[in-house]
KEMIPA-959718 format. One record per residue (C-alpha): x negated, y negated, z negated. Coordinates in steps of 0.1 Angstrom, whole numbers, plus 5000, padded with zeros to 4 digits. Each point is the difference from the previous one (the first is absolute). Example, Ala and Ser with C-alpha at 12.3 -4.5 7.8 and 13.67 -1.06 7.14 Angstrom:
! residues 2
487750454922498649665007
END
This chain:
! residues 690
164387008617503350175013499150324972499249734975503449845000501350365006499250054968500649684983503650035012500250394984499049814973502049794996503250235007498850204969500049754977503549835015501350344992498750064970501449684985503850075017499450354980499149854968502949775003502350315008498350144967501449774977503149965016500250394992498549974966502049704990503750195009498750264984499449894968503649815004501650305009498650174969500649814977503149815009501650265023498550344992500849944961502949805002501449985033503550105011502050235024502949935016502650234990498850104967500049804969497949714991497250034981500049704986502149654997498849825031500749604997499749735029496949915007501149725025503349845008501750205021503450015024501350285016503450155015501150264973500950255023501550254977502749754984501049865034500450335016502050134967502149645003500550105041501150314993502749894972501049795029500750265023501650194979502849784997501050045039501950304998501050015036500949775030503450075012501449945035503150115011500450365011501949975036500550354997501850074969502649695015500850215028500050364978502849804980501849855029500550325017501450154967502149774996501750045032500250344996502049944974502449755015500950255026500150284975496750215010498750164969497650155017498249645015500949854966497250234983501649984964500150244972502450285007501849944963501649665018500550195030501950204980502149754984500949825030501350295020502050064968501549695007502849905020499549905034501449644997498349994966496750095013500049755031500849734979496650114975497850075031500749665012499349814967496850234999499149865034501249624992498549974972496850195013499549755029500149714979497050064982498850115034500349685016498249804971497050245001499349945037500249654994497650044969501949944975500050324984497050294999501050204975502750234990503749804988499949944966503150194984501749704985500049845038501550355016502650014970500949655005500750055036501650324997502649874975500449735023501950305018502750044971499950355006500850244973497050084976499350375013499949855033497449734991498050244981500050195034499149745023497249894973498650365002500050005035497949675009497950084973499150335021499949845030498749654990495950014991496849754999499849855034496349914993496450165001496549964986497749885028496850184986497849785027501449694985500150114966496050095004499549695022501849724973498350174970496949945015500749655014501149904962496750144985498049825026501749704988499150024965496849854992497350164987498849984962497149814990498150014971497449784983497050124982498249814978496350054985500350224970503250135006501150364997500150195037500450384987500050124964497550314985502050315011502349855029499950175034498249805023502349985029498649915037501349644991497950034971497150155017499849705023500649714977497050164975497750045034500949645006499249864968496250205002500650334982498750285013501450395003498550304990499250095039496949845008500649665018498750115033501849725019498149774982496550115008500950085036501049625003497249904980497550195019501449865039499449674983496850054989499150155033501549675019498649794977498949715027496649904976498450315012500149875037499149614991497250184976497350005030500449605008499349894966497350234986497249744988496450075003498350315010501450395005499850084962502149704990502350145023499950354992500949904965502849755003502450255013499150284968499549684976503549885012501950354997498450044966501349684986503450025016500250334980499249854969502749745004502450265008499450144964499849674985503349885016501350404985498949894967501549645000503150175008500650214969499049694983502949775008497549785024500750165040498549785023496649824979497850265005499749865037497349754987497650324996500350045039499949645006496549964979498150225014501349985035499549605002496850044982498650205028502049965033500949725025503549844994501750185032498950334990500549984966503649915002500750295024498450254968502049784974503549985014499850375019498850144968502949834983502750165022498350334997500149954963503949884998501250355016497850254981501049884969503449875008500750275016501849825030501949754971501149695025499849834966496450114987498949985039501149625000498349924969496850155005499549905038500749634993498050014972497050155022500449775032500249684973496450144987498750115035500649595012498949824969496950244988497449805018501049674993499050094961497650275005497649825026497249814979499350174965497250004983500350164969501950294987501449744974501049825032501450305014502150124973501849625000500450055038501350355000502749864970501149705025500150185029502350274983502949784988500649915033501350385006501449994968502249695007500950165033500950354983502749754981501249815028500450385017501750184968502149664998501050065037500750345003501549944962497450234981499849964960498549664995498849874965497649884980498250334994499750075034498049735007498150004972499050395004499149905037497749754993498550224968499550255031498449765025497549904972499450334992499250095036497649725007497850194970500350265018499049885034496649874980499250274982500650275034498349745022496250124991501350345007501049915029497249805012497450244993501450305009501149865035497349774999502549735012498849594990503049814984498749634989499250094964497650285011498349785027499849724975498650234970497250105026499249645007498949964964496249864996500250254972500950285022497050234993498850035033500249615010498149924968497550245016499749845028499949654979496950124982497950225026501149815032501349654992499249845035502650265014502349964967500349615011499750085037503650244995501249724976500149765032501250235025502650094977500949595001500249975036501650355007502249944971501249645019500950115032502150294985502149734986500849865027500650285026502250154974497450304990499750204969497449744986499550254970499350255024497449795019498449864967499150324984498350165035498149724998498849994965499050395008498650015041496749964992499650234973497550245014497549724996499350124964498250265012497149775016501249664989496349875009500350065037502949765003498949655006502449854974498650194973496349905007497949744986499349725022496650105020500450354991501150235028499750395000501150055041496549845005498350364992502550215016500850115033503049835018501050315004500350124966501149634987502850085019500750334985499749884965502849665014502350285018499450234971501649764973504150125013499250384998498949934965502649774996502450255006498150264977500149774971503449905007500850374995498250044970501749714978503050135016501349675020503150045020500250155037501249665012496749784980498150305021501049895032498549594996497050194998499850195025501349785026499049624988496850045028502250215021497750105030497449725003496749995003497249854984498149865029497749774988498150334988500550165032498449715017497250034972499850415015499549935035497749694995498050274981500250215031502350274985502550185022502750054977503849985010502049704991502650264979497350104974500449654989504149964998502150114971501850315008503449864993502950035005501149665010502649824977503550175001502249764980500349654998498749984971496650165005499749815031500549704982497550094974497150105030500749605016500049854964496650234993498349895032500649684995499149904965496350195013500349765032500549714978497850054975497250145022500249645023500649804973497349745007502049915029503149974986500549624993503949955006503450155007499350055036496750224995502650214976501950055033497150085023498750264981503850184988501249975034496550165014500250304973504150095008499049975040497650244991502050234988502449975026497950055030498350294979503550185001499650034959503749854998501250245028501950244976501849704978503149865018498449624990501849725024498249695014502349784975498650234968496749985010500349685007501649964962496750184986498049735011501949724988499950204964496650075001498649655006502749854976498050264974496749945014500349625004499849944960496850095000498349875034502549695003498149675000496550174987496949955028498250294990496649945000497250225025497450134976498550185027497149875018501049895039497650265013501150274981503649865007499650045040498550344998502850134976503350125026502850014986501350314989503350165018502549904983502650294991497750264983501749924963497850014973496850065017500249685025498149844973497450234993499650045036499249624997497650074974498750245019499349825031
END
């Protein structure tokens, strides 16, 4: 056992990673064939010139960089320099100027032209001019350390105060030559704060936005695409010349992470094909909307193409699954062909998680493609409203085109979804409702077969299809399911329809020639060929599994009781079905419905009333219990319980207020035991038997 699941889990791995592969596929194919032809033909590079006009895709609103760092830097420019005062130069000219006042030329540090003059000068003379010189030097002095003045005197403010003097005019023109040499800018440029206020006046500036609207120009044919550029068109979804590898890298890590890979286990139906073909079907289809949703978007229509997913996900697969494929293939979608567009991403996202939650609510019960196609339509404009409400929001071009383009794209999708849907179903031999209705058909060739060459066994599958079909209902099963691997478990029974006791005349019975040995061989025999005809009219896997387990392991023991009253020494498992017990709810539902429609209508003479219904149903479902047939099927006591109450609410119709009566003699009556209820289709020709 431990080497048998060994390799059922090996098996299992190979097929989970061959669907994550396939998915990784078309991601790869799909950004491929963008890149070429929207990138590799016509895409851009920043910092050489555009090949062509590129216009706004979206509404857009960025920081224009480049004009608020040109409109900074003009700012700047305008601070030449911060000046403080220059403690230094105030204490150069101070000390001149007292070398003057005492007469030191050599302190005074003036040209030697004036020094020339002055010692040319008579002593009195030049006193009297050194000490205007120093008078009117301190002065201006004085107002500089308070802070009045930084500069150098203006020369209309030394002449006034030199003619203040009323010295003689060569004197004056001395004395203004003098402090003029002496007298400079007692001020400096701080370059720290000349650095520190340029920058605190660019930070204050704010910076430039810009609006993009839909349709408008972003760079023109021949422009140089400048970084700005580079990232606005990246933005907006246009791709570069390089190969976006950033894209498929993401893309990828979300594939891989994908959390439907890990729930994928807990929700596969049925048997261990169904559930190696759900993952591959699933990675297959999300492909094909990821080229569908490609298309729509060259078309004007991003966003519709979701109802291809939604169809043939909801068609399929349980609600909680499906909406994990539906919205995670939707998010997938909105970056690889976005291309990381907060816009596109919005759009396309909503739209997919509005068709992930509403899908089953209009995709549920069809039962035509007619019916389908209608469904598919409605159950598209509700992604299509929500694409508006979402282009409205994040203020997307909204008009009348729009809309109507989307919903010309959600009704050509549905067509779609029909016309891929046989594709789909026979090449992953998956069972929407249409196919499991289609084989329900009295006209389906092999059910009109059975009709003609085996009509006890035709109307015997009819019935079981009733009951099994009724307590489907109301447990919440696929009743579709449950219908069709009735109307098809006891196929093999066209091989030899005459050994089955519904199929023979009354009186007639061949088992009373044979051995019970080999009447038991020929019973057991009718699921092997059940199977073998199943393969030949090519039913699906699933059909194939109500008829291999609808007898699951039981055994036919009134014919082992024949064996050993006949003093054979045979073992009691030459006369059980070789299985496999039931694996699904369904087929278990279909073995309890089988045995007891045999049960009732093998005791029939007894049954007179609703609580002879119960005796016998509750007998045939104990049976099964006790046998262990139900061991593998995660049934509760509140849904078996809920099986019973359907099947005697089916069965009642018929037996309800009816005292069938005994046509057998009371002898014959006495000596006839009553078959063991549970052994499907052959309890009654066990009774026939007996």
């Amino acid at each position: 056992m431990n080497r048998i699941s060994s390799r059922i889990s090996m098996k299992e791995d190979v097929f989970r990673l061959t669907s994550v592969f396939l998915l990784l596929f078309f991601a790869v194919l799909l950004i491929l064939a963008r890149w070429f032809f929207d990138g590799g033909r016509a895409g851009f590079v920043q910092g050489h010139p555009a090949p062509r006009t590129y216009l706004a895709i979206s509404p857009m609103k960025y920081i224009d960089e480049e004009k608020t760092n040109l409109l900074r830097s003009r700012v700047e420019s305008t601070i030449s320099g911060v000046l403080v005062k220059d403690t230094e130069a105030i204490n150069t000219m101070t000390s001149q100027l007292k070398s003057l006042e005492a007469g030191d030329f050599q302190g005074a540090m003036i040209p030697k032209d004036l020094i020339a003059i002055l010692q040319e000068m008579p002593e009195r003379r030049r006193q009297t001019t050194l000490k205007a010189v120093a008078t009117i030097g301190f002065q201006f002095l004085i107002k500089e350390n308070n802070g009045d003045e930084f500069a150098t005197p203006a020369p209309e403010k030394l002449w006034g105060k030199i003619e203040e003097l009323n010295f003689p005019a060569e004197m004056n023109n001395l004395i203004y030559q003098i402090l003029e040499a002496v007298l400079r800018p007692a001020v400096k440029i701080d370059e720290e704060l000349t650095q520190g206020l340029r920058n605190d006046l660019a930070a204050s500036l704010k910076p430039i936005e810009q609006y993009l609207k839909v349709g408008d120009v972003i760079v023109e044919k021949g422009k140089i695409i400048t970084p700005q550029l580079s990232r606005i068109l990246l933005s907006q979804g246009y791709l570069q010349q390089q190969f976006p590898w950033k894209i498929l890298l993401f893309s990828a890590l979300l594939i891989l992470c994908w959390p439907f890979w890990i729930q994928l286990p807990a929700f596969a139906a049925g048997g261990r094909q169904k559930y190696e073909t759900n993952e591959i079907y699933i990675a297959c289809i999300v492909g094909a909307y990821w080229f569908a949703e490609y298309i729509s978007g060259l078309l004007g229509a991003r966003g519709v193409a979701i109802i291809t997913l939604s169809g043939w996900v909801y068609l399929v697969l349980p609600f909680t699954l499906g909406f994990q494929v539906v919205f995670g293939a939707s998010i997938i979608a909105s970056i690889l062909l976005t291309s990381f567009s907060t816009s596109g991403i919005v759009l396309v996202s909503f739209m997919g998680l509005v068709a992930a939650m509403t899908g089953p609510f209009f995709l549920k019960d069809v039962h035509s493609r007619s019916h389908l196609w209608r469904q598919l339509f409605i159950a598209g404009l509700l992604p299509v409203f929500a694409g508006m409400l979402a282009r409205w929001t994040i203020a997307l071009e909204m008009s009348w085109q729009v809309f109507l383009f989307a919903c010309l794209g959600e009704a050509l999708w549905g067509t779609v979804v029909i016309a891929f849907l046989p594709i789909w179903e026979n090449f992953f031999d998956i069972m929407s409702p249409l196919r499991l209705m289609e084989l329900s058909y009295p006209t389906q060739p092999l059910l009109k077969k059975l009709q003609i060459e085996a009509p006890g066994t035709y109307h015997h599958s009819l019935m079981v299809g009733t009951l099994a079909e009724t307590a489907a209902d109301r447990l919440g099963m696929n009743a579709y399911l449950v219908r069709a691997g009735a109307y098809y478990h006891d196929i093999g029974k066209l091989r030899r329809p005459h050994f089955f006791v519904e199929n023979q005349m009354e009186g007639e019975n061949v088992h009373d020639e044979l051995t019970p040995s080999l009447s038991a061989l020929v019973i057991i025999a009718h699921v092997r060929e059940g199977l073998e005809i199943a393969e030949e009219y090519n039913l699906p896997g699933k059909l194939r599994q109500f008829i291999a387990e609808h007898h699951g392991t039981t055994c036919l023991s009134y014919f082992f009781r024949k064996s050993s009253s006949q003093g054979e020494k045979l073992p009691r498992e030459q006369f059980c079905y070789p299985g496999p017990r039931p694996s699904s709810r369904e087929t278990a539902l279909l073995m309890l419905a089988d045995s007891v429609e045999a049960a009732v209508r093998a005791d029939r003479r007894n049954i007179s009333g609703i609580q002879d219904l119960e005796k016998v149903i509750s007998g045939v479902v104990e049976s099964k219990v006790v046998e262990g047939q139900l061991d593998d099927v995660d049934f509760t006591l509140k849904d078996l319980a809920e099986i019973k109450e359907a099947l005697i609410y089916a069965l009642q119709s018929v037996y309800h207020g009816r005292k069938v009566k005994e046509i057998q003699s009371s002898d014959e009556s006495s000596q006839s035991p009553t078959p063991s209820q549970g052994e499907g289709g052959e309890n009654s020709q066990s009774k026939q038997e007996e």
